[in-house]
C-alpha positions in Angstrom: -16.7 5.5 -15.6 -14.2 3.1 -14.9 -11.2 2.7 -17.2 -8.0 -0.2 -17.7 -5.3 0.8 -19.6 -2.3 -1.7 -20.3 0.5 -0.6 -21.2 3.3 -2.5 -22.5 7.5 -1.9 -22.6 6.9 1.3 -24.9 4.5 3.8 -24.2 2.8 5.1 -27.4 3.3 8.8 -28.7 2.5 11.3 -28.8 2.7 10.8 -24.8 0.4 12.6 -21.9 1.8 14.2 -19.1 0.7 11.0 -16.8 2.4 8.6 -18.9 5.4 10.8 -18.6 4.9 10.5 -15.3 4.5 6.7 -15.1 7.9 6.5 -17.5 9.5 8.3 -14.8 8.9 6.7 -12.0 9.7 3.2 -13.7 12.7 5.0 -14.5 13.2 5.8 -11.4 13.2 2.1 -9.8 10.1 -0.3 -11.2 11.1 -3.1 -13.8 9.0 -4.7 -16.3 10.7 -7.7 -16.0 7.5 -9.9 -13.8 5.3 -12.5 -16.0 3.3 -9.2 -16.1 5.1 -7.4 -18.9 3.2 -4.4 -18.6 2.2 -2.3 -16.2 -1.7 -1.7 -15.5 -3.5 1.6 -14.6 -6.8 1.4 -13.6 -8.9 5.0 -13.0 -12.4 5.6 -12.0 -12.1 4.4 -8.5 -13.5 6.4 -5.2 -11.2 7.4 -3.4 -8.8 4.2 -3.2 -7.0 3.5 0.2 -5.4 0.0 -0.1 -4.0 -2.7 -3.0 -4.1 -6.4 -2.0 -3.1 -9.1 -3.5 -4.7 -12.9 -2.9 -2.2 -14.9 -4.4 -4.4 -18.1 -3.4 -7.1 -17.1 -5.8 -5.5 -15.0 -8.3 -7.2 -11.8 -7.8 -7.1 -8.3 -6.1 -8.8 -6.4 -4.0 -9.3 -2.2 -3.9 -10.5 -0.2 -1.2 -12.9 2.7 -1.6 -13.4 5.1 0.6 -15.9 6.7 -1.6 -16.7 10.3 0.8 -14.9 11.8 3.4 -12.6 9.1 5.1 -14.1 9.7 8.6 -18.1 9.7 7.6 -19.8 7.1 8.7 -22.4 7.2 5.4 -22.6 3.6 4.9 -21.3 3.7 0.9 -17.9 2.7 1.2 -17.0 -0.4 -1.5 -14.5 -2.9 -2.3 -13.3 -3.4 -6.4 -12.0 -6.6 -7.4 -10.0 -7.5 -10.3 -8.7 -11.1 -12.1 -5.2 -12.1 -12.2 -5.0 -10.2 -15.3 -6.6 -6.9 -14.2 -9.7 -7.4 -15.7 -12.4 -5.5 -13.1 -14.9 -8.5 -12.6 -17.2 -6.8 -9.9 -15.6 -2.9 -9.4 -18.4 -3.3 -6.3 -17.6 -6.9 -4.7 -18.7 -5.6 -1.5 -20.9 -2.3 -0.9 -21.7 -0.7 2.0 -25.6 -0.2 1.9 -26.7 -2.7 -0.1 -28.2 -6.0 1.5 -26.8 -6.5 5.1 -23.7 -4.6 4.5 -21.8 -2.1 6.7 -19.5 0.1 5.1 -18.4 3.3 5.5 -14.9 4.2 4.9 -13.2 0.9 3.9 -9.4 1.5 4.2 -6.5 -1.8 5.2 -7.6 -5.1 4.2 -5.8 -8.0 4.6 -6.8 -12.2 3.3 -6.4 -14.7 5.7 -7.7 -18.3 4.3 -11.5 -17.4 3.2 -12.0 -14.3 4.9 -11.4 -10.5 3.9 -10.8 -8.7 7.1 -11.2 -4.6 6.3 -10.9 -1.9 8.6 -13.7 0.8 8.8 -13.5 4.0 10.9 -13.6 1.7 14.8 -14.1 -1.7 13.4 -12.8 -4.9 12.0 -14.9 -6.5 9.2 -15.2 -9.8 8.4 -16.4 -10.9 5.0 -16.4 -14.2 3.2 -13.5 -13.4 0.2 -15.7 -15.4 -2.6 -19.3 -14.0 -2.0 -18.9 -11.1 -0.3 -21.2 -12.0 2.1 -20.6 -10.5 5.8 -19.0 -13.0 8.7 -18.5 -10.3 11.5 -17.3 -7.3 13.2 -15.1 -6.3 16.1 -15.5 -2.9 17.1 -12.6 -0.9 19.2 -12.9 0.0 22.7 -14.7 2.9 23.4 -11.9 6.0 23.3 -10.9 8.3 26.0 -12.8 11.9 25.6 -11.6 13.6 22.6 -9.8 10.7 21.1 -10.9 10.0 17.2 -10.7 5.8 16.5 -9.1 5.8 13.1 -8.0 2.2 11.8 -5.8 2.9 8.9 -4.7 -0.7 8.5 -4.3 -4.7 8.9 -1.5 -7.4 8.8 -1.7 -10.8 9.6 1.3 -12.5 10.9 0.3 -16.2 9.1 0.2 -17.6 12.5 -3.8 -17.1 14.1 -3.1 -13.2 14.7 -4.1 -10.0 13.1 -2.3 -6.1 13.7 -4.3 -3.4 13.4 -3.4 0.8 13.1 -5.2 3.2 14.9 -3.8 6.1 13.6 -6.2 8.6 15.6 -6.0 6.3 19.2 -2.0 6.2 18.5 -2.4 2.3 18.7 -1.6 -1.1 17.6 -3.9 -3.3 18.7 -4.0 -7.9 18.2 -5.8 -9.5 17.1 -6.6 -13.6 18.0 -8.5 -15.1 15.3 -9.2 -18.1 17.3 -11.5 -19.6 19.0 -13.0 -16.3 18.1 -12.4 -12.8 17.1 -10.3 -11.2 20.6 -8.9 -8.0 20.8 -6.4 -6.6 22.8 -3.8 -3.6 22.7 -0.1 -4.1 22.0 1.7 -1.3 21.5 0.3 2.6 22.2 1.3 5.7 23.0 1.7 9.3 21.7 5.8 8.1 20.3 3.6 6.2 17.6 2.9 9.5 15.7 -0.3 8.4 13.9 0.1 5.2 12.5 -1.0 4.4 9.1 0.3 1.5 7.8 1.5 -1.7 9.5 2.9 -5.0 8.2 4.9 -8.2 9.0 8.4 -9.0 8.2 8.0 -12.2 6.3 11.0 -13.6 7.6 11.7 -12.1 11.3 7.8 -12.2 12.2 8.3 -8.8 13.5 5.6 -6.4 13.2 7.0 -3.1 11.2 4.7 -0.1 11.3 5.2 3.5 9.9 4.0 6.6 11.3 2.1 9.6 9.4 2.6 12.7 11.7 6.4 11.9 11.8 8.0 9.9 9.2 8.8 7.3 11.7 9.2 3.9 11.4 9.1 1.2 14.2 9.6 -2.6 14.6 7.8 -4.5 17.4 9.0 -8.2 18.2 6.1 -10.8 18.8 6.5 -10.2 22.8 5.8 -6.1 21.8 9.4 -4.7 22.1 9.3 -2.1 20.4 12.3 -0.4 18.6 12.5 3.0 16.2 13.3 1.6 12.8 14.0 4.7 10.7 13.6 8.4 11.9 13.9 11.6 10.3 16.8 13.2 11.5 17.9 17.4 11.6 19.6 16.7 8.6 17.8 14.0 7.0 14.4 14.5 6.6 14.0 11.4 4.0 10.2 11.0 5.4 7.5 13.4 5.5 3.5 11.3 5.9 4.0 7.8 5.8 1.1 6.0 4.0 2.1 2.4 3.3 4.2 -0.2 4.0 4.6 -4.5 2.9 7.6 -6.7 2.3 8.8 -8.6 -0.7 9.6 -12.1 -0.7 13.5 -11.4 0.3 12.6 -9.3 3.0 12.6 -6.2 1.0 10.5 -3.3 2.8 8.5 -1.0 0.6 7.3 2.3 2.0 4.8 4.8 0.3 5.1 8.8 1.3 1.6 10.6 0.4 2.9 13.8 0.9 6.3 13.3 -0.9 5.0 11.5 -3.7 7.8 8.7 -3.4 7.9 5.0 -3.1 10.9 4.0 -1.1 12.5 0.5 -0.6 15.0 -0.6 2.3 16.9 -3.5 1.4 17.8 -6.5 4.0 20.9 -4.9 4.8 19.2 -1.7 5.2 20.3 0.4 2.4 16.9 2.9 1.7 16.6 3.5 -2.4 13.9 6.1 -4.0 12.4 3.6 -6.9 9.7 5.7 -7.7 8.6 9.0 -7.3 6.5 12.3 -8.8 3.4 10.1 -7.9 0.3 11.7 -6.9 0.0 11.2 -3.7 0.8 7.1 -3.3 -1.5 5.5 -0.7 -1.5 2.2 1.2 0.7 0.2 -1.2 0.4 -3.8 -1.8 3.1 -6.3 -2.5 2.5 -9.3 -4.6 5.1 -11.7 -3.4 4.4 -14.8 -5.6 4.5 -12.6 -9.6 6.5 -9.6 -7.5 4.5 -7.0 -8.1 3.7 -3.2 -6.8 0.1 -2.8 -6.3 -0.2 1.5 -5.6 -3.5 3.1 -4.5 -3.6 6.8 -5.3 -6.7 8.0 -3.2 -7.0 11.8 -4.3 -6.5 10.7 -8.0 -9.0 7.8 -7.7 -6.6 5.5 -9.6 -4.5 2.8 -9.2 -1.9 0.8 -10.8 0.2 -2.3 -11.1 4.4 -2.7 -11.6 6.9 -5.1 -11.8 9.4 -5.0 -9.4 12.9 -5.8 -10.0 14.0 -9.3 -8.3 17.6 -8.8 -6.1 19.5 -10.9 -8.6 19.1 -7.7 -10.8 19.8 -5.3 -8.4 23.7 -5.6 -8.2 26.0 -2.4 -8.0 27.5 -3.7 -11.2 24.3 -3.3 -13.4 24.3 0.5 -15.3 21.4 2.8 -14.4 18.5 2.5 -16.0 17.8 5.8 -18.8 14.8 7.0 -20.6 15.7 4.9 -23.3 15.0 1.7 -21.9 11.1 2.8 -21.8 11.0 3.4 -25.4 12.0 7.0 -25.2 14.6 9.1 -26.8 17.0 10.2 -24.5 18.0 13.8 -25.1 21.0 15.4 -26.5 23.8 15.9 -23.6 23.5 19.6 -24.4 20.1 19.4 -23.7 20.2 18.1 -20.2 22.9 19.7 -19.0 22.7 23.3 -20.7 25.5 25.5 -21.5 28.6 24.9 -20.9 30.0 27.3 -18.3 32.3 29.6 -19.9 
């Protein structure tokens, strides 16, 4: 059974334990301050990987894996929702029905009338508005005892596509013209299992995080590629690294599975926690044009939609954000600090 739930500024009482845990993280970093004033929950999904926004059309795609991420059993469907997350077909595309192939949709990425998803070893093509299939490109055949695992899919805005093999260690192109051509671009075992990739918006670089290591790697257009963020012997800030996109400003946003956090590094590279004590956050979505969060929880079979504060209120200057400012009642100081040592 599938289920919206809108909630506005102030939650309702008495409150659940997951809206306690929503308050939090929006306490912790996500603003209601988009034209969305509310932030939208929707549950009864399969297994959810990805969020994506298509700005061009005012709607959003989901992901389901729907199974075991690695089965190839043909049942693997793609929700999509109206620009007011309204569910308008929760299975736009279905693997098994009619000519379609699809087993364990996971990154998915628009690109002028196509949907391009990633399944297990292959790229799909599908027409955005019908559903209807366009194509696939299928990986390489692996080395012995190599598992093909494409975890994701950016496209640079320019005729090219990046995709994650988190099993192959790979990052493989993607020409779009004169027809679909693959070819590798970055690989090797210093990838850690890459589960997420995007590009800058601004530098064109291709930014891609790693889920074995925490690690997080830029790769210029010529496939220089250069260790972003690392955990180091005292900072392990990352654990599995599930997500990653870009604001408008050039904003990076960063989802840990395992961790349960949403992280966002700043131009000047200042890393905040906005959100955190989420169940297990998946491959995250930026809306750039109504700045939006779009965050996938795949073992809760949920998702959900914030506002994201814009830089201009940001600044040092502004006071931290309480309880209060979600409608709750903010304890006594007593009460959240205890005794008083004697």
């Amino acid at each position: 059974m599938i289920s919206i739930t809108i909630r506005h500024n102030r939650f309702n009482r008495p409150l659940r334990r997951r809206a306690l845990r929503l308050a939090l993280a929006l306490a912790a970093g996500f603003l209601l301050n988009s034209p969305w004033a509310w932030a939208l929950q929707v549950s009864g999904l399969e297994s959810p990987h990805s969020f994506l926004a298509d700005p061009a059309t005012k709607s959003y795609f989901i992901s389901n894996i729907n199974g075991e991420a690695d089965a190839r059993d043909n049942n693997g469907f793609i929700t999509k929702l109206s620009d007011d997350g309204r569910i308008t077909a929760f299975k736009f595309i279905e693997g098994g029905r009619g000519d379609v192939v699809l087993h364990a949709p996971k990154g998915m990425v628009v690109v002028d009338q196509i949907l391009y998803v990633t399944d297990l070893d292959t790229l799909r093509a599908f027409d955005k508005t019908t559903g209807k299939p366009l194509g696939t490109l299928v990986l390489p055949r692996p080395a012995v005892g190599v598992t093909q695992s494409l975890m994701d899919v950016a496209s640079d805005g320019h005729g090219h596509l990046y995709l994650a093999d988190q099993g192959g260690n790979a990052i493989y192109r993607v020409d779009l013209t004169p027809a679909l051509t693959l070819s590798l671009y970055v690989s090797g075992a210093h990838l850690a299992g890459p589960s997420g990739v995007a590009v800058h918006p601004k530098t064109g670089h291709v930014v891609v995080v790693s889920w074995d290591s925490g690690k997080v790697f830029d790769i210029t257009p010529e496939g220089t590629l250069t260790e972003l963020v690392s955990n180091g012997f005292f900072t392990a800030r990352f654990q599995n690294l599930s997500g990653v996109d870009f604001d408008r400003w050039g904003s990076m946003y960063i989802a840990d599975a395992t961790k349960g956090k949403i992280w966002r590094m700043l131009p000047d590279g200042k890393f905040q926690v906005i959100a955190e004590y989420l169940p297990g956050p998946s491959d995250l979505g930026i809306d750039r044009v109504n700045h939006l969060i779009l965050v996938p929880y795949q073992d809760s079979n949920a998702a959900e939609v914030n506002g994201l504060e814009s830089p201009n209120a940001s600044s040092g200057d502004r006071a931290k954000r309480t309880l209060a400012d979600y409608g709750f009642i903010e304890p006594k100081k007593s009460e959240t600090e205890g005794s008083p040592r004697k």
